[in-house]
Jmol script that loads the backbone (N, CA, C; Angstrom):
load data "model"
ATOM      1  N   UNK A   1      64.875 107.505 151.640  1.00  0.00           N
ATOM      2  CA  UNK A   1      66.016 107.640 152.524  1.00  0.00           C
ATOM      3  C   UNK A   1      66.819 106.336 152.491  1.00  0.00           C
ATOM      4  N   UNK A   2      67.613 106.552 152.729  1.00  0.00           N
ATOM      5  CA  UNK A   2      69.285 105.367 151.768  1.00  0.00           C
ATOM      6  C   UNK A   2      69.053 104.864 153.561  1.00  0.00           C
ATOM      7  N   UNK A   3      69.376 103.231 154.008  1.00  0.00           N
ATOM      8  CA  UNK A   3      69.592 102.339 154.797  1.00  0.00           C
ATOM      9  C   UNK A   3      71.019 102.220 154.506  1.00  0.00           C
ATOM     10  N   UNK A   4      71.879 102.578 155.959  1.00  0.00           N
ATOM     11  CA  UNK A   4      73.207 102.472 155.909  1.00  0.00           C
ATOM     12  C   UNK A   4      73.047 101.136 157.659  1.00  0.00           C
ATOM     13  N   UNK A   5      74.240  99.934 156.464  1.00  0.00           N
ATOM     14  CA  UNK A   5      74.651  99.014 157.553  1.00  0.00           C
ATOM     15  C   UNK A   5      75.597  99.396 157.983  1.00  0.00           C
ATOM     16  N   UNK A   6      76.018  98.688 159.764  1.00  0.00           N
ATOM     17  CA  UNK A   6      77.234  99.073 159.940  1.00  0.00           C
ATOM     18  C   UNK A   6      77.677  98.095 160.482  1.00  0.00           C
ATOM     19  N   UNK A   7      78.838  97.671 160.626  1.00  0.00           N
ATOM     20  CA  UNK A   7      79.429  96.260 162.365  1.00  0.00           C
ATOM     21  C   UNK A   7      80.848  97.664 162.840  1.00  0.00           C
ATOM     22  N   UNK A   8      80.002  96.992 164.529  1.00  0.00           N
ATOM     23  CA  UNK A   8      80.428  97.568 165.370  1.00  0.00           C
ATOM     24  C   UNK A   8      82.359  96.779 165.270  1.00  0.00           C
ATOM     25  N   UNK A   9      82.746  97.267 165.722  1.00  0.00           N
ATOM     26  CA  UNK A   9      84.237  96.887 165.628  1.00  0.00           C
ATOM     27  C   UNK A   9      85.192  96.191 167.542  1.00  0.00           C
ATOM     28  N   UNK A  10      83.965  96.587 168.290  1.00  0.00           N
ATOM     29  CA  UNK A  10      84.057  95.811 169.673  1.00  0.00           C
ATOM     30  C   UNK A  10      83.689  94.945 169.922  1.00  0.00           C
ATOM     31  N   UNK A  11      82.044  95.067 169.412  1.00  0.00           N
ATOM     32  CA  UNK A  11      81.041  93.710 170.112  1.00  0.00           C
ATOM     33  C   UNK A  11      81.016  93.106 168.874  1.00  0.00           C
ATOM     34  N   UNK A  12      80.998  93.413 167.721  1.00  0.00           N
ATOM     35  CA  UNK A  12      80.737  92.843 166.753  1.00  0.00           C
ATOM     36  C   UNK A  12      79.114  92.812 166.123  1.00  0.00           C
ATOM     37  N   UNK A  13      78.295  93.603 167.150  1.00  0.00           N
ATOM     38  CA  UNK A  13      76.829  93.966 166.371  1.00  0.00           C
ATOM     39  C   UNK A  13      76.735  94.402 165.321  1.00  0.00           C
ATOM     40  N   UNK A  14      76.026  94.143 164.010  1.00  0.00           N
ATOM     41  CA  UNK A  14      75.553  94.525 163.161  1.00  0.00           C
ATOM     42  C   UNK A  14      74.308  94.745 163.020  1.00  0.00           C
ATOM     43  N   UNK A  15      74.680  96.306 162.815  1.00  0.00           N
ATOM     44  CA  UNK A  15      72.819  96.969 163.008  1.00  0.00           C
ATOM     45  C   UNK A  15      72.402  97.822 161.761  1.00  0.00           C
ATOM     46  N   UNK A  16      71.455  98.384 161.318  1.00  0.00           N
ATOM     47  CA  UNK A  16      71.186  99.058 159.818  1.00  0.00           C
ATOM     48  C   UNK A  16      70.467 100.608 160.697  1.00  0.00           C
ATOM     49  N   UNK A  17      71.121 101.879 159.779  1.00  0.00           N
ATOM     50  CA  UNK A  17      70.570 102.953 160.353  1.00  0.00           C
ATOM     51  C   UNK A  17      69.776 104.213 158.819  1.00  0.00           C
ATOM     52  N   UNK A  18      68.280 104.173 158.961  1.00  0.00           N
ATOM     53  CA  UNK A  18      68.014 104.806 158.027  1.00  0.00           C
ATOM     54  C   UNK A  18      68.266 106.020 158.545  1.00  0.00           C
ATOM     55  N   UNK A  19      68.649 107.060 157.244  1.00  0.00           N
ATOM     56  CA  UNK A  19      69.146 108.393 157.367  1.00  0.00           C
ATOM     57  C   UNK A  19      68.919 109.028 156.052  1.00  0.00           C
ATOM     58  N   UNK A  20      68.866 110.189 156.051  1.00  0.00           N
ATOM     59  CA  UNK A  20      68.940 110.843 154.905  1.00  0.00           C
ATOM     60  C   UNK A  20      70.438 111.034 154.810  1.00  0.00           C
ATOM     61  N   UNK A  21      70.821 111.621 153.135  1.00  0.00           N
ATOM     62  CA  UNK A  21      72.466 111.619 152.541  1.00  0.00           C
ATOM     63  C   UNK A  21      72.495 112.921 152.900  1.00  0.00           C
ATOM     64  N   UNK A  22      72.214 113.513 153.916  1.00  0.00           N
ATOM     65  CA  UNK A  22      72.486 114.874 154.486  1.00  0.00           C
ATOM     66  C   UNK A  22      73.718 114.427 156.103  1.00  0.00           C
ATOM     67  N   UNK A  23      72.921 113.428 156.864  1.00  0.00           N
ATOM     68  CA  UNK A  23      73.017 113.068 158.165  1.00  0.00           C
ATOM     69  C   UNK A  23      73.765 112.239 158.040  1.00  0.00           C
ATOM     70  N   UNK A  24      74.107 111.132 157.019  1.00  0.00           N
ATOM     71  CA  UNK A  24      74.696 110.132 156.335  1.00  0.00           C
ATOM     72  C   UNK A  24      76.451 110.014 157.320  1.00  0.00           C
ATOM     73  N   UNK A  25      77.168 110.845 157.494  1.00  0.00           N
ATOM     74  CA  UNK A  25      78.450 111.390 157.898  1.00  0.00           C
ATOM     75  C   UNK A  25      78.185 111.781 159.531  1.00  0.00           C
ATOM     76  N   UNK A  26      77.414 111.958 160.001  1.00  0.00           N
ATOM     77  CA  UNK A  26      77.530 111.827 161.583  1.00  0.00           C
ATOM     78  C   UNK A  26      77.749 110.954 162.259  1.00  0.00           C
ATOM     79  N   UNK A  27      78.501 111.187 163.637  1.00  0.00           N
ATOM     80  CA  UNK A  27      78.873 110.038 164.578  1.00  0.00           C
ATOM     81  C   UNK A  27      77.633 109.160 164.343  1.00  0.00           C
ATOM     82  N   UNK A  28      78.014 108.043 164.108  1.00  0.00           N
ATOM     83  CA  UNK A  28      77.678 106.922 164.610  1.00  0.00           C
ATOM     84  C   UNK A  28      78.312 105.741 165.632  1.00  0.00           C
ATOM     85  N   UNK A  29      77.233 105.604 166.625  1.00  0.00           N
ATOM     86  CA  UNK A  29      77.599 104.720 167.687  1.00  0.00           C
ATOM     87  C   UNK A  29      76.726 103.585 167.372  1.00  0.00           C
ATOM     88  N   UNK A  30      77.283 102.276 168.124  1.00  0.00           N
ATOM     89  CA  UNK A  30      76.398 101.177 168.343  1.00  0.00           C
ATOM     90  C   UNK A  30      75.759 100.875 168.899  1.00  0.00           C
ATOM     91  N   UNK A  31      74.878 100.581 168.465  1.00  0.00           N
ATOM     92  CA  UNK A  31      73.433 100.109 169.149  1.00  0.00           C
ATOM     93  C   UNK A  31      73.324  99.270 170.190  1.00  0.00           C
ATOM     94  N   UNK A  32      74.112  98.727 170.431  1.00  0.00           N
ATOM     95  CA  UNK A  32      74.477  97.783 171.682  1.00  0.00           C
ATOM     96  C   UNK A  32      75.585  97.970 172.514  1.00  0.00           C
ATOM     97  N   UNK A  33      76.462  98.667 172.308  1.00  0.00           N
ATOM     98  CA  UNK A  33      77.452  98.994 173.333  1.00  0.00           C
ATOM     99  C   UNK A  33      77.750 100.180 173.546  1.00  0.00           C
ATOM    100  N   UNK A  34      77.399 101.260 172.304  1.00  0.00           N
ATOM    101  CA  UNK A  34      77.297 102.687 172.758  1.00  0.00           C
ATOM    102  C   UNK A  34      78.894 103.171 171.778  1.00  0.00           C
ATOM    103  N   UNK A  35      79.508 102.350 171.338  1.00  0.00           N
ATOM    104  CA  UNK A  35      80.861 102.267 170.837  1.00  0.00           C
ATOM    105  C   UNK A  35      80.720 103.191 169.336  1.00  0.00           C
ATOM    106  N   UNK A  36      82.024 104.039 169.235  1.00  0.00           N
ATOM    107  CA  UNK A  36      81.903 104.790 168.160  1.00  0.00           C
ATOM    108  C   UNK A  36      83.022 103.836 166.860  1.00  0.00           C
ATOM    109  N   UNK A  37      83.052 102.531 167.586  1.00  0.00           N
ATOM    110  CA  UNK A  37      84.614 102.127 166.534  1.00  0.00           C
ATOM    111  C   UNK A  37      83.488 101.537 165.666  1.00  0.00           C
ATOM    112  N   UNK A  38      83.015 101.885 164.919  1.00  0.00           N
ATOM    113  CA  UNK A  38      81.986 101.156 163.982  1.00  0.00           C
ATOM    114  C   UNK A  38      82.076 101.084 162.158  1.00  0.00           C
ATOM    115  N   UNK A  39      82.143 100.398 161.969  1.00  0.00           N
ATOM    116  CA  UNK A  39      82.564 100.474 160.176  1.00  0.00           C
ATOM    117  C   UNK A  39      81.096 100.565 159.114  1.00  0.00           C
ATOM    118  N   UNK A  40      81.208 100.858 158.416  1.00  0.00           N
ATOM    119  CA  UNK A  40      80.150 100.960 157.138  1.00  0.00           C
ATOM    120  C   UNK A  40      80.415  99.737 156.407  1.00  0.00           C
ATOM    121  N   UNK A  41      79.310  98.742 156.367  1.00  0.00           N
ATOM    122  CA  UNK A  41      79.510  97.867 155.337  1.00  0.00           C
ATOM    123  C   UNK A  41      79.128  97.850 153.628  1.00  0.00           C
ATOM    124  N   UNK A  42      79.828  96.867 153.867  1.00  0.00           N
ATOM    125  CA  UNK A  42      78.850  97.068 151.507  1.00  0.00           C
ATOM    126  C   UNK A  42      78.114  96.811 151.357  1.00  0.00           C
ATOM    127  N   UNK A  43      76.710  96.812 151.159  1.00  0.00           N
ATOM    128  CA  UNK A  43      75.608  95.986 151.221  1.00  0.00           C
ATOM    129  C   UNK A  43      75.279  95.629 149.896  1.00  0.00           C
ATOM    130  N   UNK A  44      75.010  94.293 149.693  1.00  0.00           N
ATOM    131  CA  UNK A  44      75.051  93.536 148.161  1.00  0.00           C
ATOM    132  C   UNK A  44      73.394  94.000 147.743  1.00  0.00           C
ATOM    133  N   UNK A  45      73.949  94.475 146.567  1.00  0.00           N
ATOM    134  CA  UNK A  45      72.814  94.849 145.710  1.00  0.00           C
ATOM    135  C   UNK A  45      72.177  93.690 144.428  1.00  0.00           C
ATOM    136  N   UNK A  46      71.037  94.519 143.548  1.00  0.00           N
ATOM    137  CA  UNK A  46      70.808  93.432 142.519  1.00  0.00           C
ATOM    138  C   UNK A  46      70.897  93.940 141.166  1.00  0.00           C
ATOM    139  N   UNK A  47      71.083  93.666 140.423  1.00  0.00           N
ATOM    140  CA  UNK A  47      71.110  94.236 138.879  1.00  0.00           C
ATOM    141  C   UNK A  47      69.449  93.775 137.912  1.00  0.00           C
ATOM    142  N   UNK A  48      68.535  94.883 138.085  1.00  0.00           N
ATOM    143  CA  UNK A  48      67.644  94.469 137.193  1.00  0.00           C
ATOM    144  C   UNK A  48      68.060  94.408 135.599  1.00  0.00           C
ATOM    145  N   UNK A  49      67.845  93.063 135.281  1.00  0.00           N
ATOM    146  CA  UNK A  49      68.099  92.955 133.552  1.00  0.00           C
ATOM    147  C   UNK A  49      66.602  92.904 132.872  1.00  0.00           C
ATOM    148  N   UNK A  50      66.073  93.594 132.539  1.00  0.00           N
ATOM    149  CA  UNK A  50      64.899  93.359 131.625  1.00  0.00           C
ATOM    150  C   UNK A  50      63.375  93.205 133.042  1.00  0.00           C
ATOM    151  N   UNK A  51      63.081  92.087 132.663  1.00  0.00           N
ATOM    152  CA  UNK A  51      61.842  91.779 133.681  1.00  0.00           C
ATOM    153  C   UNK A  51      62.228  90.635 134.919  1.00  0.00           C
ATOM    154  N   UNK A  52      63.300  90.360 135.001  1.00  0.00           N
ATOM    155  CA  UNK A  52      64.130  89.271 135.721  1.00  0.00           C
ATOM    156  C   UNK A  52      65.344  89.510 135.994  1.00  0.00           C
ATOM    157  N   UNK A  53      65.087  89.805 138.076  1.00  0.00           N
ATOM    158  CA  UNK A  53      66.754  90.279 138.614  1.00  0.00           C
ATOM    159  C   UNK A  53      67.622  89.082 138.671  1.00  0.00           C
ATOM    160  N   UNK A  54      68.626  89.495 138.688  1.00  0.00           N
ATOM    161  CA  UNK A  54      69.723  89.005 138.514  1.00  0.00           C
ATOM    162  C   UNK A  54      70.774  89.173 139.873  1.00  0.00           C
ATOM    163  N   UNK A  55      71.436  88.462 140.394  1.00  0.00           N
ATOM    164  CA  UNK A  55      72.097  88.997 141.323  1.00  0.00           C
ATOM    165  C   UNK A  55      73.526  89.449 140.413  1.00  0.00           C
ATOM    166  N   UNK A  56      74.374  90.404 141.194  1.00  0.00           N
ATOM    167  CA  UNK A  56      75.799  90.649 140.829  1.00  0.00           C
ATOM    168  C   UNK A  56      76.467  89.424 140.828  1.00  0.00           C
ATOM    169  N   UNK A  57      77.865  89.117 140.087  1.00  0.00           N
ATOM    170  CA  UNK A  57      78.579  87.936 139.850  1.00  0.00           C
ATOM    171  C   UNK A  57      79.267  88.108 141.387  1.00  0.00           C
ATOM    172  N   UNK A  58      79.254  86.715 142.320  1.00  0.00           N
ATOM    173  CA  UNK A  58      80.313  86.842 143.112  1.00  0.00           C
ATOM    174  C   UNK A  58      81.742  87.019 143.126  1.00  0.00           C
ATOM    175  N   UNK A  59      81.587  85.754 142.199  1.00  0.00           N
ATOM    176  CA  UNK A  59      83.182  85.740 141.779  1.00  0.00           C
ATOM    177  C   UNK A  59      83.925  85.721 140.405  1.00  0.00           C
ATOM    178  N   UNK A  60      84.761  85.539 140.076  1.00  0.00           N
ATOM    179  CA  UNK A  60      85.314  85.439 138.544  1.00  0.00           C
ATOM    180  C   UNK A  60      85.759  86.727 137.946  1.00  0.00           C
ATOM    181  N   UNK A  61      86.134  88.217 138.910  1.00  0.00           N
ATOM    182  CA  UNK A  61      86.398  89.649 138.345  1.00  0.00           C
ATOM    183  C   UNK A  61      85.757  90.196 137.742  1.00  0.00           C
ATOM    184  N   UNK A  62      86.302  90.782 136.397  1.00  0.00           N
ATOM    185  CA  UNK A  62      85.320  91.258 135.351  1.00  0.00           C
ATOM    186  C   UNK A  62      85.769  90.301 134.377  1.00  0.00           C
ATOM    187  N   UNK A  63      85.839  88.956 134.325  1.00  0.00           N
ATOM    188  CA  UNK A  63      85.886  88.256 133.233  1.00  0.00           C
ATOM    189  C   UNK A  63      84.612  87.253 132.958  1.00  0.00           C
ATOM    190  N   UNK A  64      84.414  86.789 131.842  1.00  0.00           N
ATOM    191  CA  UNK A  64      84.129  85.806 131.597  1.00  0.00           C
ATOM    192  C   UNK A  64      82.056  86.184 131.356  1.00  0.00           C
ATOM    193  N   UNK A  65      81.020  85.872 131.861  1.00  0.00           N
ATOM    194  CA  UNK A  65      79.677  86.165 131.500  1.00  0.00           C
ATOM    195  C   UNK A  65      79.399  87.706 132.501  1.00  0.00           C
ATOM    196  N   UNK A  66      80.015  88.275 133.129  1.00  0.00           N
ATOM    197  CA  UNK A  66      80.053  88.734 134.407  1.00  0.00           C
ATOM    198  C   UNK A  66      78.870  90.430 133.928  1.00  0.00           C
ATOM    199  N   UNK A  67      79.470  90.548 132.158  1.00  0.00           N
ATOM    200  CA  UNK A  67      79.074  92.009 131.728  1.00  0.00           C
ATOM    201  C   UNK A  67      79.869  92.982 131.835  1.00  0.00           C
ATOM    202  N   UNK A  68      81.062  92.669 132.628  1.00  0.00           N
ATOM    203  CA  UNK A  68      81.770  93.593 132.539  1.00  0.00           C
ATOM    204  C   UNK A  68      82.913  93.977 131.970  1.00  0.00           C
ATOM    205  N   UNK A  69      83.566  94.462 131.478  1.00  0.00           N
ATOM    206  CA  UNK A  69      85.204  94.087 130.826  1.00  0.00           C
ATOM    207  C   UNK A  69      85.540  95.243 131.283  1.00  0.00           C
TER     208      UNK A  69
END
end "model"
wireframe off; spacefill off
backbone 0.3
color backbone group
């Protein structure tokens, strides 16, 4: 089951809600104020290369060692 983050858009809590990609799309409120103004964040992932992760490039686009063009 996929861990969806969210920040609340009042208080500013950021809380994580496991769900299945069925339930994924229902109201969500915050965990601390009860508030439905709440956003979905991006949550940074990792790129396994071989036997040694790698994080994603922060910065620099798709240029330069990044893998991507």
């Amino acid at each position: 089951m996929p861990i969806y983050e969210y920040k609340c858009s009042d208080c500013g809590a950021v809380f994580e809600i496991l769900t299945t990609s069925e339930h994924r799309d229902n109201m969500v409120r915050c965990e601390k104020c009860n508030s439905a103004s709440v956003v979905k964040l991006l949550s940074a992932g990792t790129v396994k290369k071989g036997s040694n992760p790698s994080p994603l490039p922060m910065s620099g686009g798709c240029a330069g060692r990044s893998g991507f063009t």
